[in-house]
C-alpha positions, 0 to 999 in steps of 0.5 A, a space after each residue: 247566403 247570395 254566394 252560397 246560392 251562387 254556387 248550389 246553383 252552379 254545381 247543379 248546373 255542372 253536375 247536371 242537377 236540375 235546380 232552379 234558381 228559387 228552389 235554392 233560394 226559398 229555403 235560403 232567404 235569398 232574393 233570386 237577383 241576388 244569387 244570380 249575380 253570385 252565380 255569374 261572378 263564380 262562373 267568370 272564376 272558373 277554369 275549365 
């Protein structure tokens, strides 16, 4: 679940999708730590 949060939170971000962190969290069960870190270790993965 933190992993998918991760990467809800970066397609927004890359798709200029305005979410934050709990909103994608709450439904989800995830502590926001949690799909932050996910989040950073997506983001290093990435090539542009």
């Amino acid at each position: 679940d933190g992993v998918a949060a991760g990467a809800l939170y970066l397609a927004g971000q890359e798709s200029d999708i305005r979410l934050t962190q709990a909103t994608i969290c709450e439904p989800l069960d995830v502590h926001i730590t949690t799909a932050r870190q996910w989040f950073q270790e997506i983001e290093e993965h990435i090539v542009e």
